[in-house]
N, CA, C and O atoms as a MOPAC input file, in Angstrom:
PM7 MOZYME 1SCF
protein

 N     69.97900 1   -38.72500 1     6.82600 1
 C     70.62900 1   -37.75000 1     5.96700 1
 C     70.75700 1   -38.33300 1     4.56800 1
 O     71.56900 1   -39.23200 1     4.34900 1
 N     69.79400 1   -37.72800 1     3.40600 1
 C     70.46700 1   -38.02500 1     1.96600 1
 C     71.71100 1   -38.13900 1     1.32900 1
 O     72.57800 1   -37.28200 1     1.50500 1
 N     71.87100 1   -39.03600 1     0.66300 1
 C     73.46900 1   -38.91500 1    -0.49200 1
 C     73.30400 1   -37.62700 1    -0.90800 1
 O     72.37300 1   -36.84100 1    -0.72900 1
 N     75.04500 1   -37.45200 1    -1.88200 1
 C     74.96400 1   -36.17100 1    -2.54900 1
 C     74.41100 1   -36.50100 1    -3.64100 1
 O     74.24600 1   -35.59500 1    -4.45700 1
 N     73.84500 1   -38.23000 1    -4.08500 1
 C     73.30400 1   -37.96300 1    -5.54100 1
 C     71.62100 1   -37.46200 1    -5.27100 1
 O     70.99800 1   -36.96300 1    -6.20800 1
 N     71.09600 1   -37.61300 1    -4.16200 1
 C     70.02500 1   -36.72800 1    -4.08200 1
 C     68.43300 1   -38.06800 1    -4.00900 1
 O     68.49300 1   -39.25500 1    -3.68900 1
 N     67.42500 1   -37.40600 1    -4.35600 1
 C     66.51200 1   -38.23900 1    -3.52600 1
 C     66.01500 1   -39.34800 1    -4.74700 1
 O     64.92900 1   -39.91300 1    -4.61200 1
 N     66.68700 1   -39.56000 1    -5.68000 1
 C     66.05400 1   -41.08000 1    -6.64300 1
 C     67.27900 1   -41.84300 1    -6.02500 1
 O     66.94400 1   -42.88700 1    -5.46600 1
 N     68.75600 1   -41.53400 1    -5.99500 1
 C     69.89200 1   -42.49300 1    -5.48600 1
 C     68.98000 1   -42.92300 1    -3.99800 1
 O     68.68100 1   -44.09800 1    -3.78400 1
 N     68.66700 1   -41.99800 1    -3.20300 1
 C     68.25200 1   -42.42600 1    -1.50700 1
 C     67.30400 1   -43.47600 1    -2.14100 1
 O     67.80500 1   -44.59900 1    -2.19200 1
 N     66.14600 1   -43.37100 1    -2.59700 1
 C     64.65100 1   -43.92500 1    -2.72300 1
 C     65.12700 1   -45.50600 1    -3.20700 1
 O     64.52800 1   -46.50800 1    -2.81300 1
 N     66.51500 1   -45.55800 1    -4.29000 1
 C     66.72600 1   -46.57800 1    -4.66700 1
 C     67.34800 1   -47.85300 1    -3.27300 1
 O     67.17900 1   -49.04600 1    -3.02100 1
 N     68.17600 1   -46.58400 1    -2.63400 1
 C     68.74100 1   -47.45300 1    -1.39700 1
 C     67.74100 1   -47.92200 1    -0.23600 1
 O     67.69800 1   -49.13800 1    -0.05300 1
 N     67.29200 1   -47.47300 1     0.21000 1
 C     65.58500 1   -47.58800 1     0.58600 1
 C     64.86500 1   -48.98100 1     0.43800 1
 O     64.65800 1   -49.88100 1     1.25200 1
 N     64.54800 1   -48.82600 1    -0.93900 1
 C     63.98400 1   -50.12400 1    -1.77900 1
 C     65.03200 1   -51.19700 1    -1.66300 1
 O     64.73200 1   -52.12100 1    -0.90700 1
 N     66.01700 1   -51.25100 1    -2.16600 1
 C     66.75400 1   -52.35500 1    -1.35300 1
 C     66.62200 1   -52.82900 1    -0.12100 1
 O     66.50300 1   -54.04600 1     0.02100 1
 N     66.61700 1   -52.27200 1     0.60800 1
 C     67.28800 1   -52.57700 1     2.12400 1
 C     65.37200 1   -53.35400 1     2.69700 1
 O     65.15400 1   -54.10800 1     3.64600 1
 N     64.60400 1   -52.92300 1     1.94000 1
 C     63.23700 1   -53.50200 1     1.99900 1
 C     63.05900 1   -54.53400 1     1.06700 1
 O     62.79400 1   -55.67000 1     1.45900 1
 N     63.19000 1   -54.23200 1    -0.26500 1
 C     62.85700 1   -55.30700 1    -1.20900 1
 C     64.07200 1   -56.49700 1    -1.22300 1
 O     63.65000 1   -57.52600 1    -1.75000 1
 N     65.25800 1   -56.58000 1    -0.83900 1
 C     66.58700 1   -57.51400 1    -1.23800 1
 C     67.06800 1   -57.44700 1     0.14400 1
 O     68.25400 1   -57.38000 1     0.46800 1
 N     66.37400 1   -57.46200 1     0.68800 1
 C     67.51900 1   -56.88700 1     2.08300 1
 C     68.55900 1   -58.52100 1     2.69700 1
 O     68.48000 1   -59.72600 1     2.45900 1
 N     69.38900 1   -57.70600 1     3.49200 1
 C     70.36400 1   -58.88200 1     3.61100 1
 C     70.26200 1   -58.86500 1     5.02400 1
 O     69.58900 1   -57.96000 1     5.51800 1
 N     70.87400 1   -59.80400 1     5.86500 1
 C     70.74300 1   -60.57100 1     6.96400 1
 C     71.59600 1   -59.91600 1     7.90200 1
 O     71.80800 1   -60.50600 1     8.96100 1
 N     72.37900 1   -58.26700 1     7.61100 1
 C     73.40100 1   -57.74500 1     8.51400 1
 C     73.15000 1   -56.64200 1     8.20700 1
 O     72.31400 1   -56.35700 1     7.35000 1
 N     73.84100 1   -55.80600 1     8.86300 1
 C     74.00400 1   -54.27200 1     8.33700 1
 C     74.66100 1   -54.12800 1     7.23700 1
 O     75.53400 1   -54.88500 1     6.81300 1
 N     74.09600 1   -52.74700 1     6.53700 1
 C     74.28900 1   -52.31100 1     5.03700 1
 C     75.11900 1   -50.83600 1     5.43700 1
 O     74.28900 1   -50.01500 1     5.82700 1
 N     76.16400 1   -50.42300 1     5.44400 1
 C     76.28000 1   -48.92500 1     5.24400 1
 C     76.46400 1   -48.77800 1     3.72700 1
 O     76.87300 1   -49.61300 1     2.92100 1
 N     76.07700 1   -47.56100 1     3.54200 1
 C     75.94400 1   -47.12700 1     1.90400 1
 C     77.05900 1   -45.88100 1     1.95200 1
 O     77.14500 1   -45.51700 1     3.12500 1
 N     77.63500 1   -45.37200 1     1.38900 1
 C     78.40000 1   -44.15500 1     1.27300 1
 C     79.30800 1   -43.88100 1     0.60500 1
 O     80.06500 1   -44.78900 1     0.26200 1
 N     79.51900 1   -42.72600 1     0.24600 1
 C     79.82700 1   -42.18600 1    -0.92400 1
 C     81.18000 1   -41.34900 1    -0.87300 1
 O     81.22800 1   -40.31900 1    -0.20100 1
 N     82.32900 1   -41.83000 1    -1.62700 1
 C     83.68100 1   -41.17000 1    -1.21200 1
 C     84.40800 1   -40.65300 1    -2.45800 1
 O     84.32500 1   -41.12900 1    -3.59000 1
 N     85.14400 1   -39.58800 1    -2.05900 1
 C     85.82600 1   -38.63400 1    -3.38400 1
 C     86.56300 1   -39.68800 1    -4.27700 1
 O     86.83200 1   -39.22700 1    -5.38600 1
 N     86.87400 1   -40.70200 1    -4.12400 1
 C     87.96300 1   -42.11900 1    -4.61900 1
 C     88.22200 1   -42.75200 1    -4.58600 1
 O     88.92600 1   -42.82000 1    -3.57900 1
 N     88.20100 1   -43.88600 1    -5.24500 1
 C     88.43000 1   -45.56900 1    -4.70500 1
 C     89.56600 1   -45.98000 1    -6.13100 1
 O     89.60100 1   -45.69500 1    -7.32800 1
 N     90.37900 1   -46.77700 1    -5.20100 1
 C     91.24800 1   -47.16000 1    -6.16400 1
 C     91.39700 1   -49.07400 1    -6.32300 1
 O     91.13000 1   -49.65500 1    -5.27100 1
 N     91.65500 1   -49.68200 1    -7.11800 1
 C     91.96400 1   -50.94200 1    -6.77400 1
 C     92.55000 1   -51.70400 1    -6.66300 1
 O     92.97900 1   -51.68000 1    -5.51000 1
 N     93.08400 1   -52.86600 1    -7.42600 1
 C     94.14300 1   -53.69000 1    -6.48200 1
 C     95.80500 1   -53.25200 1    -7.34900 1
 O     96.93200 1   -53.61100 1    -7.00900 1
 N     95.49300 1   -52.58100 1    -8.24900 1
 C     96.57600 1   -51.97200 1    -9.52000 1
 C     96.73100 1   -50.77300 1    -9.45500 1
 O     97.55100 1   -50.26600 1   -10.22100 1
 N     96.05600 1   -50.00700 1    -8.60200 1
 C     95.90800 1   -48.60000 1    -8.29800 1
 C     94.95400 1   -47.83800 1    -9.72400 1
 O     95.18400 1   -46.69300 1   -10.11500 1
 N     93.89900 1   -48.74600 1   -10.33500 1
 C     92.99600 1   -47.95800 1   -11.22200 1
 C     91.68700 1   -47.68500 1   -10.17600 1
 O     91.31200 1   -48.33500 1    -9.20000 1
 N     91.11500 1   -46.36500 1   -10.83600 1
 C     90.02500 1   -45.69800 1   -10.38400 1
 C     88.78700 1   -47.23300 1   -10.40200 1
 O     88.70100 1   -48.24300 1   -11.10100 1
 N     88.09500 1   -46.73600 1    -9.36400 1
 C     86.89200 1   -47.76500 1    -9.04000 1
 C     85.56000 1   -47.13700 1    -9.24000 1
 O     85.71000 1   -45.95400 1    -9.54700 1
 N     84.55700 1   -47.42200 1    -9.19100 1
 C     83.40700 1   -46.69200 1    -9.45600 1
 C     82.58800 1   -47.04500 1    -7.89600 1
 O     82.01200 1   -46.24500 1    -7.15900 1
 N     82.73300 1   -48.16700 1    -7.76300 1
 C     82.45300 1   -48.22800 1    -6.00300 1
 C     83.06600 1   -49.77700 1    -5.60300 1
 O     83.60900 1   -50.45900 1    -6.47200 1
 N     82.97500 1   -50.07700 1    -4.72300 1
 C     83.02900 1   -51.35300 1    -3.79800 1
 C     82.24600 1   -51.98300 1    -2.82200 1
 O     81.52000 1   -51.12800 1    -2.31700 1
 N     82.07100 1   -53.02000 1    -2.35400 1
 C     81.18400 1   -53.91300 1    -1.52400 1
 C     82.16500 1   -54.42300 1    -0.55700 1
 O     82.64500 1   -55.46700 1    -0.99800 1
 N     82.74400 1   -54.04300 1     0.80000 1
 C     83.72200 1   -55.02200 1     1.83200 1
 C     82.76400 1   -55.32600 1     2.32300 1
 O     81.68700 1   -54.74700 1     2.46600 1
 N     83.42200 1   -57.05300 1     2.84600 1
 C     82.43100 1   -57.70600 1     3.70600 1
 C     83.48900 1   -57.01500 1     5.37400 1
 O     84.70200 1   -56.80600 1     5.41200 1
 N     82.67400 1   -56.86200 1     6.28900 1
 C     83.36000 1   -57.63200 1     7.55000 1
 C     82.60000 1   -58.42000 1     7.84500 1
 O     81.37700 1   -58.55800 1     7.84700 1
 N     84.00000 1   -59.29100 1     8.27200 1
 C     84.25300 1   -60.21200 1     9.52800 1
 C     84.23400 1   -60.45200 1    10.97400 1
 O     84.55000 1   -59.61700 1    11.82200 1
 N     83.74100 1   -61.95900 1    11.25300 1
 C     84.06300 1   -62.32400 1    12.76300 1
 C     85.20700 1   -62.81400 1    12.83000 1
 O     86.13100 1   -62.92400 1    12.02400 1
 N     85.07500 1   -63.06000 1    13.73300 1
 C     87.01500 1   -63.96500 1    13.91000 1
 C     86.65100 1   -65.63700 1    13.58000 1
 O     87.63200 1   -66.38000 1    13.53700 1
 N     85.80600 1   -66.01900 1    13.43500 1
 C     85.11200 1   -66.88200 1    12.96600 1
 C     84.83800 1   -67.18300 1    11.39900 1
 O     84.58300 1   -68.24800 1    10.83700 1
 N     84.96400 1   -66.02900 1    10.95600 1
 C     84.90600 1   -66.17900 1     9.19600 1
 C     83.27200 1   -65.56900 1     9.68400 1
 O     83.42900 1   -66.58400 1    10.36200 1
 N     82.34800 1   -65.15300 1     9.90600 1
 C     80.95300 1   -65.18400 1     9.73200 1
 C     80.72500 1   -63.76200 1     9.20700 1
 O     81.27900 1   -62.94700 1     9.94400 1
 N     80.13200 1   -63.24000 1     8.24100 1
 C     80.06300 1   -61.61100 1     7.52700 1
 C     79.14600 1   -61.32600 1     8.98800 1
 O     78.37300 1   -62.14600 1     9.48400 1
 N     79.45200 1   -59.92200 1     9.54000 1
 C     78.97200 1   -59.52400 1    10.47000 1
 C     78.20800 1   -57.66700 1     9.77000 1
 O     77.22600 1   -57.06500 1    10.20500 1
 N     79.03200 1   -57.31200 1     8.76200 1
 C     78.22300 1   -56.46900 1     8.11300 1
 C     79.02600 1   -56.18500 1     6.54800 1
 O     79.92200 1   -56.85600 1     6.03700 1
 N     78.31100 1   -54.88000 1     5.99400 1
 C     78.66800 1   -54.66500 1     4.59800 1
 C     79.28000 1   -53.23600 1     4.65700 1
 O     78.79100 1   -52.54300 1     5.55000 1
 N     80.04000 1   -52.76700 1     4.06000 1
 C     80.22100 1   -51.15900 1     3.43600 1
 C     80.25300 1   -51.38100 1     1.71900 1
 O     81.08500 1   -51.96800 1     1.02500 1
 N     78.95800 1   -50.63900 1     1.33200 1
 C     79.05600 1   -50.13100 1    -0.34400 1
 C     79.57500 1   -48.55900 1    -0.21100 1
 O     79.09600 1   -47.51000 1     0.21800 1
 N     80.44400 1   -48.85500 1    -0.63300 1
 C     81.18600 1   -47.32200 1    -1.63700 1
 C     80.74700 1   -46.99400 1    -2.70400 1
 O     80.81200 1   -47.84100 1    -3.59400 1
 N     80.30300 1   -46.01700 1    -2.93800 1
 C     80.36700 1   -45.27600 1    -4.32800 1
 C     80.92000 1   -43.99600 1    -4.56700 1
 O     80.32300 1   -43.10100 1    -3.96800 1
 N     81.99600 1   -43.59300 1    -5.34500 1
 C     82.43800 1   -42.75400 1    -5.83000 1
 C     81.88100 1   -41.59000 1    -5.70400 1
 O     80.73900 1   -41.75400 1    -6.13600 1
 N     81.99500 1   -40.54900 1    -5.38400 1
 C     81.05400 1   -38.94400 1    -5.70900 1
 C     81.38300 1   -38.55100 1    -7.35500 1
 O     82.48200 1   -38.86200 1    -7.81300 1
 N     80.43700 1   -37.90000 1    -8.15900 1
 C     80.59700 1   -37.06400 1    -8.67900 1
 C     80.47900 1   -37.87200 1   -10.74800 1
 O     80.78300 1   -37.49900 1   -11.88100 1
 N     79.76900 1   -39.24800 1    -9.98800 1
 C     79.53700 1   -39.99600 1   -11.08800 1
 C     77.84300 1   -39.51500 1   -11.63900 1
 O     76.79700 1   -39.15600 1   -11.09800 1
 N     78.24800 1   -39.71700 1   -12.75900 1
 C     76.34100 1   -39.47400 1   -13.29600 1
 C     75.52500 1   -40.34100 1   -12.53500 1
 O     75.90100 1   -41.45500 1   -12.17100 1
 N     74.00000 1   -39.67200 1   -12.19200 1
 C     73.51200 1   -40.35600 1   -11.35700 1
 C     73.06600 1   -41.93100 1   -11.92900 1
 O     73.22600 1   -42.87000 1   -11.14900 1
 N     72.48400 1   -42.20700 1   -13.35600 1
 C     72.56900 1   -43.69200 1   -13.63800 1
 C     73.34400 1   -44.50500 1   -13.31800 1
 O     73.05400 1   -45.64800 1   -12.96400 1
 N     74.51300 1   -44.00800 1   -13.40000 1
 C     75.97100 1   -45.06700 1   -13.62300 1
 C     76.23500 1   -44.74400 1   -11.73000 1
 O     77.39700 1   -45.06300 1   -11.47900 1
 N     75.75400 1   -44.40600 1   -10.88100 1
 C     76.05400 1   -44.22300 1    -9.48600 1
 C     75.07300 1   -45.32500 1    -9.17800 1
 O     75.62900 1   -46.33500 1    -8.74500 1
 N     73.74900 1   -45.40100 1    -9.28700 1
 C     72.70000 1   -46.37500 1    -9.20100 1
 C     72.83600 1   -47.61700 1    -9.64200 1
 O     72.47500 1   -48.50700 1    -8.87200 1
 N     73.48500 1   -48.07000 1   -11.22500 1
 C     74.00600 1   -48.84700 1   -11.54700 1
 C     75.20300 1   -49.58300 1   -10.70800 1
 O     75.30600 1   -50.81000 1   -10.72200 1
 N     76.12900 1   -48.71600 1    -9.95200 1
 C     77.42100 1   -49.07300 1    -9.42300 1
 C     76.65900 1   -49.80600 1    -7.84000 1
 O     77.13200 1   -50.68200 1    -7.11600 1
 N     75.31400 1   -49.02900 1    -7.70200 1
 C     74.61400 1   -49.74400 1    -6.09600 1
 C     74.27900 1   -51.10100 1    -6.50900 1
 O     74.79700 1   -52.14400 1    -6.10900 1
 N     73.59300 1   -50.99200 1    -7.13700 1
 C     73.00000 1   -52.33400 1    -7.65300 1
 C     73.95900 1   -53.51800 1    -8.07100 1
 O     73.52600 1   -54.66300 1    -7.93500 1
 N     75.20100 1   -53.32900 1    -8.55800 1
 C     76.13900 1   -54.14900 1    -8.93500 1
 C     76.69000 1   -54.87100 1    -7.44300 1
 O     76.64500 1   -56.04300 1    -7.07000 1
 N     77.37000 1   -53.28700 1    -6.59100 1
 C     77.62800 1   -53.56200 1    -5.02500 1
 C     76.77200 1   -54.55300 1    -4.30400 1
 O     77.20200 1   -55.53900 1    -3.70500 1
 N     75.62200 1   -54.22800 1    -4.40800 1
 C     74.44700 1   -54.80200 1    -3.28500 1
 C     74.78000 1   -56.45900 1    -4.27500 1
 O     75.22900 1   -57.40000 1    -3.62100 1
 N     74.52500 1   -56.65200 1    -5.76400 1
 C     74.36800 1   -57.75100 1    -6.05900 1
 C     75.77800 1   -58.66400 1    -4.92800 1
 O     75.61400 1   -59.62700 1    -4.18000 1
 N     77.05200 1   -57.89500 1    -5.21800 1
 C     77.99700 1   -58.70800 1    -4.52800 1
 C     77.96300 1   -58.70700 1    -2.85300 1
 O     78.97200 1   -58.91700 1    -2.18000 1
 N     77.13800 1   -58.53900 1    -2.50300 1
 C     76.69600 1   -58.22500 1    -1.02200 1
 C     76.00100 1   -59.67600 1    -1.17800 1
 O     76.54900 1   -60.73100 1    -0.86000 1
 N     74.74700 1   -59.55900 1    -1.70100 1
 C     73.87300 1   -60.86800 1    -1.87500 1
 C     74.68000 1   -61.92700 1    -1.68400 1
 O     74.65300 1   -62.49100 1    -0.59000 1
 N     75.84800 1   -62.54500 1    -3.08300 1
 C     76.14700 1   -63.57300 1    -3.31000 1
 C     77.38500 1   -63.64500 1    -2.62700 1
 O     77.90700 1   -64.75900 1    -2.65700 1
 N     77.85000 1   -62.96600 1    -2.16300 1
 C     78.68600 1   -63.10500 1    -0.58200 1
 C     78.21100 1   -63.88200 1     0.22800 1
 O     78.88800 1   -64.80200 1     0.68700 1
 N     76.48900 1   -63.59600 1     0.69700 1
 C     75.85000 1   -63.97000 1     2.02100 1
 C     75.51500 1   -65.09200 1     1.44300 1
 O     76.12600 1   -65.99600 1     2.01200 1
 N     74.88600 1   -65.47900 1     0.64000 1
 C     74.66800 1   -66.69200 1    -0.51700 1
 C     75.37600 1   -67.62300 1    -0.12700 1
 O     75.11600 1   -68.38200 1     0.80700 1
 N     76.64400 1   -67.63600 1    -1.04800 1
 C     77.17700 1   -68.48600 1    -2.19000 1
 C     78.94000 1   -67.94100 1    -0.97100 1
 O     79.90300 1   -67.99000 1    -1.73500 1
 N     79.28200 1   -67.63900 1     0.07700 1
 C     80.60100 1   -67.51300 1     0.40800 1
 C     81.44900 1   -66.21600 1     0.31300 1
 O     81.03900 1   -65.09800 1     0.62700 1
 N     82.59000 1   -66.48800 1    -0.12500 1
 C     83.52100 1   -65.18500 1     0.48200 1
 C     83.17200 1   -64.86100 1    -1.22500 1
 O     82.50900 1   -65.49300 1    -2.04700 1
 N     83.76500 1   -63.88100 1    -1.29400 1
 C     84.15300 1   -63.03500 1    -2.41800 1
 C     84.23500 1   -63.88700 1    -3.91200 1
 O     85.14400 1   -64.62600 1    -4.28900 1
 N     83.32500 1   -63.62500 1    -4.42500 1
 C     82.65700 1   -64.79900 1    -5.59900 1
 C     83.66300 1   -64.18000 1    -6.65100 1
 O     84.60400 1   -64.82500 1    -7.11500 1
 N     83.37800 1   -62.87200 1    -6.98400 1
 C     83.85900 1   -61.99300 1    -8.40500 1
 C     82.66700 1   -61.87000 1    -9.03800 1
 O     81.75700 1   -61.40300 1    -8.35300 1
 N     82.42700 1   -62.16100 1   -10.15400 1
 C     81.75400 1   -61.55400 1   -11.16900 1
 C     81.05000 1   -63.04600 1   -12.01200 1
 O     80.53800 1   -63.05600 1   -13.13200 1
 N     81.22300 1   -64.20400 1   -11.08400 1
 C     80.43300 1   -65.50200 1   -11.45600 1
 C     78.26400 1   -65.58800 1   -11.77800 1
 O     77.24400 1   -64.95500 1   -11.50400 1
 N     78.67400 1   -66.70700 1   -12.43400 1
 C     77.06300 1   -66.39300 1   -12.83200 1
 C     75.90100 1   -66.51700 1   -11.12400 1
 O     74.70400 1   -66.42000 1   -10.85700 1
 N     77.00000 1   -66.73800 1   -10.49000 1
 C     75.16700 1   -66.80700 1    -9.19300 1
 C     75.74700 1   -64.79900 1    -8.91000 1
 O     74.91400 1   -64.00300 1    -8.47600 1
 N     76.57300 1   -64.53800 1    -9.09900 1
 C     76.41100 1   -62.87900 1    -8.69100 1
 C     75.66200 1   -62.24600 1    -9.95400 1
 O     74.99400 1   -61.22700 1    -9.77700 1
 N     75.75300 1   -62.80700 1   -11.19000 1
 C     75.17200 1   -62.23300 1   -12.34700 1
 C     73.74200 1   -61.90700 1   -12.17900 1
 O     73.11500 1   -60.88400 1   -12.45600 1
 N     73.24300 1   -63.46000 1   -11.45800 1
 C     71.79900 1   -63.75300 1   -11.50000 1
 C     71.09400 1   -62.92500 1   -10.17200 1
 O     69.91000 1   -63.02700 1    -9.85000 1
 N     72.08400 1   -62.11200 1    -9.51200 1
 C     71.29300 1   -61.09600 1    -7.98000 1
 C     71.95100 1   -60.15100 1    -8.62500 1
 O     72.36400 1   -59.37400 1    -7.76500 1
 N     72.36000 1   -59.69900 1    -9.97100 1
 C     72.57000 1   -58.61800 1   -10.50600 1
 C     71.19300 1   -58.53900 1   -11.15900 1
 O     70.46700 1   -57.60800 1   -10.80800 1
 N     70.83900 1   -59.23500 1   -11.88800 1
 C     69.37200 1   -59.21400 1   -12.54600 1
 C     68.48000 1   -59.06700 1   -11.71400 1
 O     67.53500 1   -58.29300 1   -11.86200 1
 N     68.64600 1   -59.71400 1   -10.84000 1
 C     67.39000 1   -59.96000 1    -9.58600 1
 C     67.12900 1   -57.87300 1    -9.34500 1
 O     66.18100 1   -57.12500 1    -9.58700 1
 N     68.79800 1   -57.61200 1    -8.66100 1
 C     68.68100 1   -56.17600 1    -8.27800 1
 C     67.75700 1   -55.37400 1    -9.54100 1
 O     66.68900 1   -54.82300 1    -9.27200 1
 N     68.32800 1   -55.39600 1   -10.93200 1
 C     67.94800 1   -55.08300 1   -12.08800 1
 C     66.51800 1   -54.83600 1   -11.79500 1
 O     65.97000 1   -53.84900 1   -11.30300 1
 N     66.02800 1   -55.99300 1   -12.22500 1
 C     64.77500 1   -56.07700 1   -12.17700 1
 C     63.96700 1   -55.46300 1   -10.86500 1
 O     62.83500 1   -55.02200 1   -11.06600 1
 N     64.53100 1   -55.42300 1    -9.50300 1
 C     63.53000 1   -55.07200 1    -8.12300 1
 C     63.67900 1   -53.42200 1    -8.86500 1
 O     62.75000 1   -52.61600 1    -8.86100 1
 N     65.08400 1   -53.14700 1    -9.49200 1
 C     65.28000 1   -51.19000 1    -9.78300 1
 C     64.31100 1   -50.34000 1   -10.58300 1
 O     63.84200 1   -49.24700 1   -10.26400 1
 N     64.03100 1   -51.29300 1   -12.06300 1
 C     63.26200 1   -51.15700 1   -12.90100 1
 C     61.60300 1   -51.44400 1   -12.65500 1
 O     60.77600 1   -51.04400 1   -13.47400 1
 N     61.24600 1   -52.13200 1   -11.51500 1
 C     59.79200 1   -52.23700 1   -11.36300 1
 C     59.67100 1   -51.09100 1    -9.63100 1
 O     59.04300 1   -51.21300 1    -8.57900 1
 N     60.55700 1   -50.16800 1   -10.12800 1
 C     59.92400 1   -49.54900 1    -9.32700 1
 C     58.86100 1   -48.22800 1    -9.24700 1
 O     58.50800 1   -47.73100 1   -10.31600 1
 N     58.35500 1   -47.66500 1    -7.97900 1
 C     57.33100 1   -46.51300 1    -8.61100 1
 C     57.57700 1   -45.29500 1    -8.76200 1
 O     56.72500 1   -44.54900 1    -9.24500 1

């Protein structure tokens, strides 16, 4: 079943999960609101779960409904980057340069596509 952003958001998620793919399950999906740790609006999110072990056993990316479709694609690509450097680099990095550098990585797999 397609997102509501329609078939370039799907094609992009697609290409990920082939070109970057990660070592667990990916759910992708799309919700009326995300708020964060201050109660401001989010544009999406990346949770890891857990084993009881500490080991990431899978991912949920959120994205917001009702965002322009660039800035929805943009918000995957940011998600998936913190998906990467999760599985990488440990728990919950933030916004450090090894997540910067699988932000580019994503960048770049988005932009060479057909």
């Amino acid at each position: 079943m397609g997102s509501c952003y329609g078939k370039k958001f799907d094609k992009v998620c697609r290409n990920l999960r082939k070109r970057a793919p990660l070592p667990v399950p990916v759910a992708i999906k799309t919700l009326t609101n995300l708020k964060g740790d201050c109660g401001s609006p989010l544009y999406g999110h990346c949770l890891a779960t857990l084993s009881r072990r500490g080991k990431i056993v899978s991912f949920e990316i959120a994205i917001v409904r009702g965002l322009p479709l660039d800035t929805a694609i943009d918000t995957l690509l940011h998600e998936w980057a913190h998906a990467i450097d999760q599985t990488e680099n440990g728990s919950d990095c933030g916004h450090g340069p090894k997540w910067g550098a699988a932000y580019a990585k994503m960048w770049r797999l988005y932009t060479r596509e057909d």
